[in-house]
C-alpha positions in Angstrom: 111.6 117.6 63.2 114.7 115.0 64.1 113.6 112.6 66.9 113.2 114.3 70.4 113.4 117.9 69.0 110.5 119.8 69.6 109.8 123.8 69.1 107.7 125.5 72.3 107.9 128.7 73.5 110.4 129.3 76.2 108.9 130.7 79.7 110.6 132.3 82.8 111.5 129.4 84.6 112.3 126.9 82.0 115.9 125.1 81.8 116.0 126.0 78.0 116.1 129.5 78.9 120.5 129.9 79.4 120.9 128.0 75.9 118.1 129.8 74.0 120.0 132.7 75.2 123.9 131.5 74.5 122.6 129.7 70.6 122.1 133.2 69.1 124.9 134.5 70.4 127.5 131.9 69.2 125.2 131.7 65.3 126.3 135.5 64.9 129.3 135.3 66.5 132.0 135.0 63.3 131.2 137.5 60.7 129.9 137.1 57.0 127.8 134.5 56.1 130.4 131.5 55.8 129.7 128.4 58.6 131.1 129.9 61.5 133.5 128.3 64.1 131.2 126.9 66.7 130.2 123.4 66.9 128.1 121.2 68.8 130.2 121.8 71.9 130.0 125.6 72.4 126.2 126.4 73.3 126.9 124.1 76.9 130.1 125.9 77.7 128.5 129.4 77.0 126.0 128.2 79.2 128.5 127.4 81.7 130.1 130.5 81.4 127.5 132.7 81.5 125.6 131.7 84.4 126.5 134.5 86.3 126.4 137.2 83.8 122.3 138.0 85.1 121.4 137.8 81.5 119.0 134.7 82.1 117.5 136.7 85.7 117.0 139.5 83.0 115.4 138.1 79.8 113.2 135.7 82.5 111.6 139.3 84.1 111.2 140.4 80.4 109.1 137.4 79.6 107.1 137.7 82.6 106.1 141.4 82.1 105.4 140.6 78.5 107.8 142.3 76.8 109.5 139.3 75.3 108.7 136.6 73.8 110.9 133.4 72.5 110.5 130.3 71.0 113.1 127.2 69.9 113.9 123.9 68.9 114.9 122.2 71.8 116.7 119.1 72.0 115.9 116.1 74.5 118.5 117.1 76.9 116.9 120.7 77.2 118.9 122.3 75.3 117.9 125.2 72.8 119.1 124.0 68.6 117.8 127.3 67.7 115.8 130.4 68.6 113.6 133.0 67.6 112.6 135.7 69.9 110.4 139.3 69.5 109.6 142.3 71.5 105.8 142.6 71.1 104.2 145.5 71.3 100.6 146.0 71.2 99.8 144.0 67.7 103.3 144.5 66.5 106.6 143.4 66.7 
């Protein structure tokens, strides 16, 4: 792992939350699989922009009941590099 990058598993409450939400998003954004268009900037503004979407209120009551799970590589600032999520159920996924 670079220096200050660590992957955990992202809870409720956690500031990585917004980001591990927005990285996903803007790595399938452009279609194919060329490099796509967003850089370094991008997963802070879709932060920014999507603070009032409810999508981070949602996926945090998913975690809590269980029916999500995610994990990431999160930088020193908080912020999500990238993210892996699953829906368990029972001993599947």
């Amino acid at each position: 792992m670079a220096d200050g990058v660590v992957l955990r598993t992202v809870g409720p409450d956690d500031r990585a939350l917004p980001s591990a939400l927005a990285v996903p998003h803007l790595a399938f954004a452009d279609p194919g699989t060329g490099v796509g268009a967003a850089g370094v900037e991008e997963p802070a503004e879709a932060v920014r922009g999507g603070a009032g979407g409810g999508a981070v209120e949602r996926m945090a009551a998913r975690i809590r009941a269980g029916l999500t799970r995610i994990a990431a590589a999160v930088d020193g600032d908080g912020g999500a590099l990238c993210v892996g999520q699953h829906q368990p159920v029972r001993k599947v996924s």
